[in-house]
Each structure stands twice: as C-alpha cells, then as structure tokens.
C-alpha positions as CSV (number, residue, x, y, z in Angstrom):
1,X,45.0,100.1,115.9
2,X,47.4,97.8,118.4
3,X,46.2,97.7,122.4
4,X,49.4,97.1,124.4
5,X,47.7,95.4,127.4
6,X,44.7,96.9,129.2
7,X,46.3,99.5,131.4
8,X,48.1,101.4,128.3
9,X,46.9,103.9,126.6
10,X,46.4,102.8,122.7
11,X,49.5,103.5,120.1
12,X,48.6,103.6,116.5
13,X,51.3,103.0,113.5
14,X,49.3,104.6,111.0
15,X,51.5,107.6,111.4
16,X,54.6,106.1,113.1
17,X,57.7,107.2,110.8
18,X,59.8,104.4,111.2
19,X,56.8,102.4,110.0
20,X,56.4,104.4,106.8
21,X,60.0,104.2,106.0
22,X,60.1,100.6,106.1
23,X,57.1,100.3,103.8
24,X,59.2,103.1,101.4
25,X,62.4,101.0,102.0
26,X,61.4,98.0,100.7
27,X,59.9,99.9,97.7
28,X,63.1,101.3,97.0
29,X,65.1,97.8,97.4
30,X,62.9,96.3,94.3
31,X,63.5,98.8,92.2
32,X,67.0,98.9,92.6
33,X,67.1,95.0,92.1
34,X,65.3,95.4,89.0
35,X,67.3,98.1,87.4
36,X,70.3,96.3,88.9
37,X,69.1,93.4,86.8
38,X,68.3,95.3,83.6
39,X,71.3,97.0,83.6
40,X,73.0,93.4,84.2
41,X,71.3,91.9,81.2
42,X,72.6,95.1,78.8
43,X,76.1,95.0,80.1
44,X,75.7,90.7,79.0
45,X,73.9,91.7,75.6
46,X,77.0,94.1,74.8
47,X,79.7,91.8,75.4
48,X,77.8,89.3,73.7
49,X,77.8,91.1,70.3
50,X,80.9,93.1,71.2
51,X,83.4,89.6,71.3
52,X,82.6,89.5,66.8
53,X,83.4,93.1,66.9
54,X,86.4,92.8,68.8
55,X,87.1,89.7,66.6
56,X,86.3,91.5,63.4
57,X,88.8,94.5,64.2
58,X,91.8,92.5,65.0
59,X,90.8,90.5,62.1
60,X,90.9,93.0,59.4
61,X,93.6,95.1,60.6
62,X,97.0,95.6,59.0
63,X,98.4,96.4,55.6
64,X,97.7,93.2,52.9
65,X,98.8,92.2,49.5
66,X,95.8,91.0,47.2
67,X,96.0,90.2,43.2
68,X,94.3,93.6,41.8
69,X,91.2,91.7,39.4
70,X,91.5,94.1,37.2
71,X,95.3,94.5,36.2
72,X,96.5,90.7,37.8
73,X,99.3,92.1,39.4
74,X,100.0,92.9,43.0
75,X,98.3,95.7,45.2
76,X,98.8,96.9,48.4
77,X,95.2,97.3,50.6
78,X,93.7,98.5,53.9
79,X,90.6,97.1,54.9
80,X,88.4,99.6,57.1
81,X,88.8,97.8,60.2
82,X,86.3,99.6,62.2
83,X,83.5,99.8,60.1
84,X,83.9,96.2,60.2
85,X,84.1,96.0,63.5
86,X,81.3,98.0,64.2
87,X,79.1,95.9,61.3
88,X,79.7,92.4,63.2
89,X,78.7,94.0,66.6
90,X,75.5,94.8,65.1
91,X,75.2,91.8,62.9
92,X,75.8,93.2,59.7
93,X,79.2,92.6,58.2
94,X,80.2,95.0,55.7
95,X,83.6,94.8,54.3
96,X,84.9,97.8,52.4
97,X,88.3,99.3,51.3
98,X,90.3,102.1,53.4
99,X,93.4,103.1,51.6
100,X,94.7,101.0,48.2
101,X,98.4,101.5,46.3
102,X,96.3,101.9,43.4
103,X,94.1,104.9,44.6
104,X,93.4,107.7,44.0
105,X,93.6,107.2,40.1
106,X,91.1,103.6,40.4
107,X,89.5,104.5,44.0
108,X,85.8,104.1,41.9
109,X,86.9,100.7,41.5
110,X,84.3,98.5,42.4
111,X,86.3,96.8,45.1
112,X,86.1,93.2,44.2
113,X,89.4,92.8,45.5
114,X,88.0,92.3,49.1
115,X,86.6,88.3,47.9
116,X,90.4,87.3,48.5
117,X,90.6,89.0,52.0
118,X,87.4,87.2,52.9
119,X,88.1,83.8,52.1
120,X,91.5,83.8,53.9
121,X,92.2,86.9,55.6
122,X,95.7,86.3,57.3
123,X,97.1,84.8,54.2
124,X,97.4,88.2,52.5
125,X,98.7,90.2,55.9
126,X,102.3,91.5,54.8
127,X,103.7,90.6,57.9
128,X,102.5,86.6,57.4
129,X,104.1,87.3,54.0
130,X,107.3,88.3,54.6
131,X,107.6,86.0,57.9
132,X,106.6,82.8,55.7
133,X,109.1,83.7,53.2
134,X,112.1,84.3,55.4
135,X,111.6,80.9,57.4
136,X,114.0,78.3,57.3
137,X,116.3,80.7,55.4
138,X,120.0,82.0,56.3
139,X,121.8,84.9,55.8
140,X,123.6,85.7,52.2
141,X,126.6,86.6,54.5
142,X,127.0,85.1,57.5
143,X,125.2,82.3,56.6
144,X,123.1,82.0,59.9
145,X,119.6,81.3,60.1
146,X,117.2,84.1,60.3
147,X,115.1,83.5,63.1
148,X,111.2,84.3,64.0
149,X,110.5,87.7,62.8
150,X,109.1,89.5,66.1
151,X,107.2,93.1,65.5
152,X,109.6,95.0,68.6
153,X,113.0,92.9,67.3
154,X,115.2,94.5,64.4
155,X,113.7,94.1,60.6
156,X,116.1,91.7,58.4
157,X,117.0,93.0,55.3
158,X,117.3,91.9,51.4
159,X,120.4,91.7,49.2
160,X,119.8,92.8,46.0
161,X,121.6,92.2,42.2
162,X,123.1,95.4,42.3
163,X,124.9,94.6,46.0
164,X,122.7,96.9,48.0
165,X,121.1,95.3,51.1
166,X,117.6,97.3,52.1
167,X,115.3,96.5,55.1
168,X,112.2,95.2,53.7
169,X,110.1,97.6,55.9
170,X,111.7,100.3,53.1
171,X,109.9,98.3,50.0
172,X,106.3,99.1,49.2
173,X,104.3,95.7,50.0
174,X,102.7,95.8,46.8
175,X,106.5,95.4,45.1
176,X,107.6,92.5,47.7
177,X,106.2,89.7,45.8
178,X,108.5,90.7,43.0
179,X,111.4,91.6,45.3
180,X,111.2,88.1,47.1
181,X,112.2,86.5,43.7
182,X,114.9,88.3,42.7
183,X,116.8,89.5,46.4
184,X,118.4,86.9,49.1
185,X,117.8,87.5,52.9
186,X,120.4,89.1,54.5
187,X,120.5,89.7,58.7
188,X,120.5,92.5,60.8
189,X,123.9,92.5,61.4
190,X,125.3,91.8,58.7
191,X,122.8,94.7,57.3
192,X,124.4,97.2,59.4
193,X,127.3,96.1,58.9
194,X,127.4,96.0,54.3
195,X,126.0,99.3,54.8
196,X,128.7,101.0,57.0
197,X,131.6,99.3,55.1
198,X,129.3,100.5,51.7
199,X,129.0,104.4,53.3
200,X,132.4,104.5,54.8
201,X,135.0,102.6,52.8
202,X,138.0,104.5,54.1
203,X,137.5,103.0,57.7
204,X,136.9,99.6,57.1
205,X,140.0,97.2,57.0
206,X,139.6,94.0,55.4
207,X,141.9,91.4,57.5
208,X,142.6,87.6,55.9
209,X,141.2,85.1,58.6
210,X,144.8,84.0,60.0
211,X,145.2,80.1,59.6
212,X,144.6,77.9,62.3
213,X,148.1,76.8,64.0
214,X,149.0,72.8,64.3
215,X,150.2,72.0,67.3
C-alpha cells in the first residue's frame, strides 16, 4: 500500500496491470536469454563436430586406384564418403567400401584394401594420378608442354602403339597404371585434331611447311 501525500486518497499496485506485466516481462526476458543461450551453445557443439565431418567427406570423395591385396594388381574403388562423414561428426570413424571394379563377383571381400586409403588418402585419387604423371610432360605431336590439368578445362589425351589417341577420362582407372607405361601424352588439340584427320581422311590436305626465304 503507497500513500501519495496526506490529502489523496490511497492507490494500491497490487492489482495495477502495468505493474503485473512488468513483473511477467522480466520473466519472460530470462527465459528467452537462457534458451537463447542453450540454443547458442548447440549451434557451437554442431560446428564443432561438424568441421571432421565436413573434413572427412571431402576427404574420402572421388574415384581411387589401390593395389587389390588379394590379386596385387590394380583396382578401381569408392570409399562411402558419407558414412564417413557422418562417423567423424560423431566421433566414430568408420571407413568402408561403396562401389569396387572388382565387385560384384569379390564384393564379400573383406575390404582390407581401405589400409592404403588410410594411410595416404590423396595419393590414390585418380585425378592426383593422372595430374602427377602428365607434369613436366609435352605433347607426342606438337611437342608443347601440357599444362596444369584443371577439372572445367579440356581432358588431354594418350597416344597409343596402335596410333589411336583416346582421352584418358575414356580408360577405366583401374587400367591407367598400365596405360601410363605403354601410351605418350598427347594435347587437346592435337587430340581433336589426329582424330578428325583419322575419321575424315578425304578432307584433310597435308601441305610441306614452305622453306623459309633468305633475304
């Protein structure tokens, strides 16, 4: 009860409205703190254990080229990227086999394969394979170096014994190893060019490169 001088009639807040929705107000402004707060400290704990996920997909993507344990020669593998993904988010790794060149006759196998792509996983990507073995090289043609491979640029291609040049995106990775050793690099132009004058022989006129003039 508040007395507002002595001439004034009493004025009790215990049922002023205003009053009661300040109390109820700051009520509400706690709990939205805390749940603010809570919901702040999930959103941190996610990225936290999402970043390895992330890490783990981009990690274990992509086609690779492994030594099979059991037959020593070359097989072509897909690791299952998300389940990896998903297994380092929640602190479990697990590493397993999506798609082999060897399935479905030896998909029981017992998938010891996947040792290799642990211990160095971007040395067995086919794209760091074929981009490590055309470095430093030059064309079979035109004799210019082949630069950088770049995923959006056009794919070189391979000369083979019999004459035929073929874009190494049309050889099965798990045959590229074996390719590499007996096939020369060969451009894109010079590609498209072997294979027109190949296809079309009738069109193509050979011309003698006209001596340069003494002056």
């Amino acid at each position: 009860m508040i007395t507002l001088g002595l001439d004034y009639p009493a004025i009790s807040l215990q049922g002023d409205p205003y009053a009661l929705l300040l109390r109820e107000g700051g009520s509400v402004t706690v709990t939205i703190v805390i749940v603010i707060a809570i919901l702040a400290l999930a959103l941190g704990l996610f990225v936290f254990r999402a970043i390895p996920g992330v890490r783990a997909y981009f990690s274990y993507r992509g086609k690779r080229v492994i030594t099979c344990p059991e037959t020593h020669a070359a097989a072509a593998v897909d690791v299952a990227a998300g389940e990896a993904a998903v297994g380092a988010f929640l602190s479990e790794p697990t590493l397993r086999l999506k798609d082999c060149s060897r399935w479905p006759e030896r998909q029981d196998c017992g998938q010891e394969c996947l040792s290799q792509i642990e211990v160095d996983p971007e040395n067995c990507l086919v794209w760091n394979i074929v981009s490590k073995w055309y470095t430093g090289k030059t064309c079979a043609f035109c004799h210019k170096p082949i630069g950088p491979l770049r995923q959006l640029d056009h794919a070189p291609a391979l000369l083979g014994p019999d004459a035929k040049t073929i874009e190494w995106r049309g050889i099965r990775p798990e045959q590229l190893p074996q390719v590499f050793s007996t096939h020369q690099p060969v451009c894109w132009n010079c590609h498209v060019t072997e294979n027109f004058r190949r296809l079309h022989p009738e069109l193509v006129v050979n011309r003698e490169p006209e001596p340069k003039r003494i002056r």
